[in-house]
N, C-alpha and C positions, 0 to 999 in steps of 0.2 A: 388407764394410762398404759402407755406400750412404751417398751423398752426396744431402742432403734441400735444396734451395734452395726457398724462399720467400719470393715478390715481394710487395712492398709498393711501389706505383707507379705515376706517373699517367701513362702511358702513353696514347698513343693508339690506336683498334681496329687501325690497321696494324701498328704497332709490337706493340702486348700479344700481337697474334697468333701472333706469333713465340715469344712465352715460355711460352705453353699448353701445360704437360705432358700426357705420358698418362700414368698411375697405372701400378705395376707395382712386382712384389717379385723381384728377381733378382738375376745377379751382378755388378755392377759393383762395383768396387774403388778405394779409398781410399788410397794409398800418400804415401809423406814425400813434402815441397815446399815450396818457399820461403815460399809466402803463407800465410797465417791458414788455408787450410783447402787441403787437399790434393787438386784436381779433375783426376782422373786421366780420358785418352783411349786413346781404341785409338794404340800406337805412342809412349807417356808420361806423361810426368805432369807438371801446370801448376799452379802454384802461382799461385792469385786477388790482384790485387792491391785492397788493402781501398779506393782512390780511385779504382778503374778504371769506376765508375757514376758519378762524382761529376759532375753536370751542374746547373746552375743554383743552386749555391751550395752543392749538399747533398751531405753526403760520406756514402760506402756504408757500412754496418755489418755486423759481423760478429755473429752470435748461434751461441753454442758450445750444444745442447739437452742435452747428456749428455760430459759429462768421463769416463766410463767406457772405457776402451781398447775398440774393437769396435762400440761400438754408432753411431747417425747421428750424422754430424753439421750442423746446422742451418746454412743460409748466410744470412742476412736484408739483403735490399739494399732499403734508401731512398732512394728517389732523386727528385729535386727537380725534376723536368722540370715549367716554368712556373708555378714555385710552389707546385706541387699536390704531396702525398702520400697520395692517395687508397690504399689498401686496396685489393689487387686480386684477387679469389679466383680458383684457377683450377678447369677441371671435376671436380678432385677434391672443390672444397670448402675446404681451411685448407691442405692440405699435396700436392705432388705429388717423386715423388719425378727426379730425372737423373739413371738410371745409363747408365754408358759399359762398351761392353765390354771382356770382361777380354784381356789382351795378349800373349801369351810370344814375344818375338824370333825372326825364323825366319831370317833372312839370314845366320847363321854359316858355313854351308857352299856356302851355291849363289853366281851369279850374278844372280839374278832383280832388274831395276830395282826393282818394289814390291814385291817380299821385301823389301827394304834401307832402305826408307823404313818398312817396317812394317803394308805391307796385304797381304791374301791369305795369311794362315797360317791353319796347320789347325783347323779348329773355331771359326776368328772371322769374324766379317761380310764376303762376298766382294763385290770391287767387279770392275767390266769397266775393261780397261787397254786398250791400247795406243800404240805408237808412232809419227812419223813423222822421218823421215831414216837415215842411212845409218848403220851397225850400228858404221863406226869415230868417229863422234859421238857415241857414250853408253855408260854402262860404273855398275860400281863399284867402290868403292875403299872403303881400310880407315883412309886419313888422308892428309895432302896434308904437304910437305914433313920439317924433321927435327926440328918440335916437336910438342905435342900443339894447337896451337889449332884444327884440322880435325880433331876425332878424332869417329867419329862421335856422336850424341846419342840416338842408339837404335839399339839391337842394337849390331853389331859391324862395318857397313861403312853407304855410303850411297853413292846414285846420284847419276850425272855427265851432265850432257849439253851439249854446246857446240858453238859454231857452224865448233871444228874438230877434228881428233884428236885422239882423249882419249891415245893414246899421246905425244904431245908434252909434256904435263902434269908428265912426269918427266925432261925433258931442259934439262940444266942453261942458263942464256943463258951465252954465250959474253963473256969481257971484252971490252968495248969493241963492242958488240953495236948496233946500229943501230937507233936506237927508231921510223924511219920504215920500216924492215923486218926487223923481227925473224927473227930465224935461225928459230927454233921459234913452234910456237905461231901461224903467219901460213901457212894452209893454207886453197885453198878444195877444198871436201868433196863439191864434185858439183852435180849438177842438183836442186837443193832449194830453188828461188828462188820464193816466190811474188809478187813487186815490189812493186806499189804497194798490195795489201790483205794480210791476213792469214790463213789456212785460218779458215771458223768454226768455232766462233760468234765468234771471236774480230773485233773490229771496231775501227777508227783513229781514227772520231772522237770527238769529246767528246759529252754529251749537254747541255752547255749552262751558265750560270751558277751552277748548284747542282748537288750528286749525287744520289744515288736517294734516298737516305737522309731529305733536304727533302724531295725529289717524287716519291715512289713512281709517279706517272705514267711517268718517264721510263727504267723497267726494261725492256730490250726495243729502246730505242732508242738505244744506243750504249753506250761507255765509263764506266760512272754514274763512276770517280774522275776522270776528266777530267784524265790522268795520259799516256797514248800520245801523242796528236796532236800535242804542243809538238815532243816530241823526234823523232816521226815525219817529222812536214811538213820538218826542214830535209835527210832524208837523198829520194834519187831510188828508193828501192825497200830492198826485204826480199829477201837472200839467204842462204843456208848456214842455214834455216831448221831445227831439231831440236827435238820436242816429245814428252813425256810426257803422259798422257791420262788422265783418269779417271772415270768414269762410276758414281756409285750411290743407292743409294735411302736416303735419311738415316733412321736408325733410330729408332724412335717417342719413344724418351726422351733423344735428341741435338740439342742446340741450335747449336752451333759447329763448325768445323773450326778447326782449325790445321797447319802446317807447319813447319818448319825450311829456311833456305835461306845460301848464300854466293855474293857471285857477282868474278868474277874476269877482267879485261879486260889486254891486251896495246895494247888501243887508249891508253891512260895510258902516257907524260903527253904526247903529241904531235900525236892528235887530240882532246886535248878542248875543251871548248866548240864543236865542228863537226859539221857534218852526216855525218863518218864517226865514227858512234859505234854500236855492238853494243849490245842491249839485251836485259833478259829479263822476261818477263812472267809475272806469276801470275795467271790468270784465271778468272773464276767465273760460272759460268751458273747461275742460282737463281731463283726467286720475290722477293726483295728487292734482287737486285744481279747486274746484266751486268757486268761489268769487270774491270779489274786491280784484284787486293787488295795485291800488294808493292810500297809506294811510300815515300820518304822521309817524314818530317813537315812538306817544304814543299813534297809534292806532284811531285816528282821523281820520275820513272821511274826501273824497279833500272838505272842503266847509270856511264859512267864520272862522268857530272855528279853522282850522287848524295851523298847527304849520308851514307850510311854509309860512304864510302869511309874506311876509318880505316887502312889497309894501303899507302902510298905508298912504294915502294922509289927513290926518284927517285937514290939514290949506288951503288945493287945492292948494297948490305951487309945486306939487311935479314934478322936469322937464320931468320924467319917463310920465305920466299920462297928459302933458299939451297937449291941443287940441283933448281932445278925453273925452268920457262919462262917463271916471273912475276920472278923475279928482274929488277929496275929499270923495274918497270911495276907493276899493283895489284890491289889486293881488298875485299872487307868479312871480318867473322868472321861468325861465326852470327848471324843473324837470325833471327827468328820472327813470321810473321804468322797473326792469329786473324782471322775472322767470324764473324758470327752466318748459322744457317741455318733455318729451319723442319720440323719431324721429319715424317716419312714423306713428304716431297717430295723428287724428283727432281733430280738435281744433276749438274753437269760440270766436272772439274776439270782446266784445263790448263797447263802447266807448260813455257814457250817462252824458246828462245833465238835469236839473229840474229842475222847484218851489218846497218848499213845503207850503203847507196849503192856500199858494197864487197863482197867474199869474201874477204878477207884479213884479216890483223891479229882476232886471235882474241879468244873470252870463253869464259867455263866459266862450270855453274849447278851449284853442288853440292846437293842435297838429300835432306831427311831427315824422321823421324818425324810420320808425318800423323798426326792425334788428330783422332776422334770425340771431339768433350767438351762441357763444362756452362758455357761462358763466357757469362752472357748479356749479347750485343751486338749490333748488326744489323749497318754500316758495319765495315770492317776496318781494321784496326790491326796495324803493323809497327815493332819494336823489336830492338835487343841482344836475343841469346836468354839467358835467364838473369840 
């Protein structure tokens, strides 16, 4: 089945840019999902939400073209950017179609980081990986303590990486455990320190009162979410620095990425609001956006300040956290963050964890299910996954 989106939209030329399909009849697949129409990626499937265009008063609509099991189905977004619902055709003419390719889980049996999140299996679109930091920093796993709320969200395990031993991860906190030094979990991991910048393209500061998004001028010149630099500036340097890497050429009829992520601090609840806070960044190198894409909805970086933190063990009773190193310290649950990307352009996806101002007192970044897919958005966006 193919997924047929059809913009109706007053976009401007930088922006429409981005939504310009290229024509083509192939395999991309259709599968169940929460929203009105099921916009499946490499590594899952994302269910559209019908308000998710909704910008200057006007809300997205859905157009179903064929109720037939199997055959298209139509997306039709109106959307009200400055009043306007101009009619926007793109080089097909009326119709172009987003397919994403098709997906089968390959992480069952191996260890491979993006095996586990869902890239590099056999016969689907290969991306250039690698890593940096020390091999007992990053790992994967099949689920994190003794419920299901970390279980993976695609395939059968998902990648870890943190600013200390992923073996600590499973070592219970002892009672009456010290939350200014944790028994576990409060490891420095080596000579991984890059201090006061970041490896690039990754960059600290802001790009200024607005993001890329307002001023596509300012792609290139820093942080477009203007999300690093607050939490940066109060710590003296970056160490126990661990990153995943990704490198590939966005396929002709892909608009979006997405990810799945959690992330998980021992720095909670006794440095927070301070300059010793661990932080992790999701970062994108593109045509439309330098920056971090995983950040709160009041612009918070992923760390302990943030606003997902919905996991706070502050009594160590919490059953989420029991027999494992987070026990009376914290986490988020799944997250998911989408952007928009532009097809057959070059892209760099980086996926970092850190101290700041210490090597101590640890975080974990779990992550999962990358998706090529058909969300069309440019700036990114970070929610509950699900």
């Amino acid at each position: 089945m193919h997924v047929v989106i059809r913009l109706h939209c007053g976009f401007g030329t930088a922006a429409l840019s981005l939504f310009l399909l290229a024509c083509g009849d192939g395999g991309g697949r259709d599968t169940a999902a929460t929203g009105p129409a099921g916009l499946t990626g490499l590594g899952g499937t994302k269910g559209d939400d019908p308000n998710a265009m909704d910008e200057g008063g006007t809300t997205a609509g859905f157009e179903d073209d064929d109720g037939e099991s199997g055959t298209p189905v139509g997306v039709k977004f109106d959307v009200g950017y400055g009043g306007t619902s101009d009619e926007v055709e793109d080089t097909c003419g009326t119709e172009c179609e987003c397919e994403t390719p098709e997906h089968v889980p390959c992480d069952a049996g191996g260890s491979d980081l993006f095996n586990a999140i869902g890239l590099n299996c056999v016969g689907e679109p290969q991306v250039t990986t690698s890593t940096s930091g020390p091999i007992t920093a990053m790992g994967v796993r099949t689920g994190f303590g003794n419920t299901n709320t970390w279980a993976p969200t695609e395939g059968a395990k998902f990648a870890v990486i943190g600013s200390g031993f992923i073996s600590d991860l499973d070592l219970a906190t002892p009672p009456g455990d010290s939350d200014v030094g944790p028994t576990h979990c409060n490891d420095d991991i080596g000579n991984f320190d890059p201090g006061g910048t970041l490896p690039a393209p990754l960059r600290v500061n802001d790009v200024g009162a607005v993001d890329c998004v307002a001023d596509p001028t300012l792609v290139g010149t820093g942080d477009c979410s203007n999300t690093i630099a607050g939490q940066f500036s109060q710590g003296s340097s970056a160490n126990d620095y661990v990153e995943m890497r990704i490198e590939l050429d966005v396929p002709p009829d892909v608009i979006s990425i997405s990810y799945d992520f959690a992330f998980f601090t021992t720095e909670w609840p006794f440095y927070a609001s301070s300059g010793y806070n661990d932080m992790y960044v999701g970062w994108l190198e593109s045509e439309n956006w330098t920056g971090n894409i995983s950040f709160d909805t009041a612009g918070n970086p992923i760390s302990l300040n943030a606003g997902f933190l919905d996991y706070t063990d502050q009594g160590g009773g919490l059953p989420e956290f029991a027999g494992t190193c987070m026990a009376r310290h914290a986490g988020t649950g799944w997250l998911s963050t989408t952007v928009g990307v532009t097809p057959n352009e070059h892209i760099t996806v980086v996926f970092a964890i850190f101290d700041l101002s210490d090597s101590i007192l640890d975080s974990y970044a779990f992550i999962d299910n990358f998706v090529l897919g058909c969300d069309p958005q440019i700036g990114p966006t970070t929610q509950p996954e699900g």
